[in-house]
N, C-alpha and C positions, 0 to 999 in steps of 0.2 A: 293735862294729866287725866281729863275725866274720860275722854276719847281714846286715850291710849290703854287704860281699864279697862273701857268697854271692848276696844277691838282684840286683848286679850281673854274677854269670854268668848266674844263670836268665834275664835282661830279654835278655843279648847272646845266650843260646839260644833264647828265643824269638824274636828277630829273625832269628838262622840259618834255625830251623826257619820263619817266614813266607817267608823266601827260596826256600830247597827247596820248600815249598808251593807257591807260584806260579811255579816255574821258571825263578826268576832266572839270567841267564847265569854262568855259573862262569868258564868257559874257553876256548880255541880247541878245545881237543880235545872239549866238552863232555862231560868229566869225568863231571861231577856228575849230567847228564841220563841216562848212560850205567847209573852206579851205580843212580838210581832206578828205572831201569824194569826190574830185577833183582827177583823178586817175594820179597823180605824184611822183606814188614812184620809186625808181630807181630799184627794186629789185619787176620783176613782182609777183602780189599777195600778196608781205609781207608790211606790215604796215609800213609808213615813222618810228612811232614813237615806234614799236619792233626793228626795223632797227638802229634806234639813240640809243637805250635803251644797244642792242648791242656793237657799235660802241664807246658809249663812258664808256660804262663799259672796256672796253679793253684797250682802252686809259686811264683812269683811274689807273686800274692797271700797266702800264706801267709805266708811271709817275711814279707812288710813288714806284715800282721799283727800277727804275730809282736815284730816290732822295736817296734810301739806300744803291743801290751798282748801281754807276754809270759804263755804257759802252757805247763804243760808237753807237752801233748797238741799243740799246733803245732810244738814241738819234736821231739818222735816224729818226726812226720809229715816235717818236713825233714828229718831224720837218713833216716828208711827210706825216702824218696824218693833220697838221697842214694846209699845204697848199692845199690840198686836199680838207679837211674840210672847207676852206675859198674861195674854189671853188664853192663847193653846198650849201656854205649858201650864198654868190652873189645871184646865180641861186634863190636858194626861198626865197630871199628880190627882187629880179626882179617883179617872178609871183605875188609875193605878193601885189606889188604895181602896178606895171602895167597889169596882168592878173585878178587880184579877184579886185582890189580895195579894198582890206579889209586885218590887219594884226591880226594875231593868236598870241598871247602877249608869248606864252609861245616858239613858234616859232620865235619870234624876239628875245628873251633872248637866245636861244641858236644861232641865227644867227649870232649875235652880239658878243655874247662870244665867240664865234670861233674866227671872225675875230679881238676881242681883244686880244685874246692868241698869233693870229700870229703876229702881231704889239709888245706886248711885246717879242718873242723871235726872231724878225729880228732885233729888239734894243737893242738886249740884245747879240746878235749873238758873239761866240768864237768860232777861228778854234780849 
């Protein structure tokens, strides 16, 4: 169940992040278009939100992997994408609040989903 949770945040993060990609409208104040053109991506030149679109297509398929024929080496890899991933979305709920003063909705639903995924599988944690 804990894997099938999780691969249901990754699929609603990779849907954020194809949103962000293509420049789906956020807001009236254009938010989100505001935040992106802030040069913050970790990967110089490529787009935060090709970059997530990536990331969590990969994770995605891992997971449900994962959930069909489990190993433990697909496990790793969820977990250290997990924390990882709940590293850099810290990082841009930081800037988000404290540098822009302004949040990107679809950039808080993946911020947030990460760091729910890793709360569910440290509570969820079996050696």
């Amino acid at each position: 169940m804990k894997y099938k949770t999780i691969l249901i945040i990754f699929i609603i993060a990779f849907i954020s992040s194809t949103l962000l990609a293509f420049k789906a409208p956020c807001d009236a104040q254009n938010t989100c278009e505001a935040i992106q053109e802030i040069p913050h991506s970790f990967v110089g030149g490529i787009n935060n939100g090709y970059l997530g679109m990536a990331i969590f297509l990969f994770m995605s398929l891992i997971t449900f992997s994962h959930i069909k024929n489990p190993r433990r080496r697909k496990k790793a890899i969820i977990h250290v994408g997990l924390i990882i991933g709940s590293v850099i979305a810290l990082y841009f709920l930081y800037l988000q609040q404290f540098v822009f003063n302004a949040y990107c909705k679809y950039c808080v639903v993946i911020d947030l989903g990460v760091l729910i995924a890793l709360v569910i599988a440290i509570f969820t944690w079996k050696k």
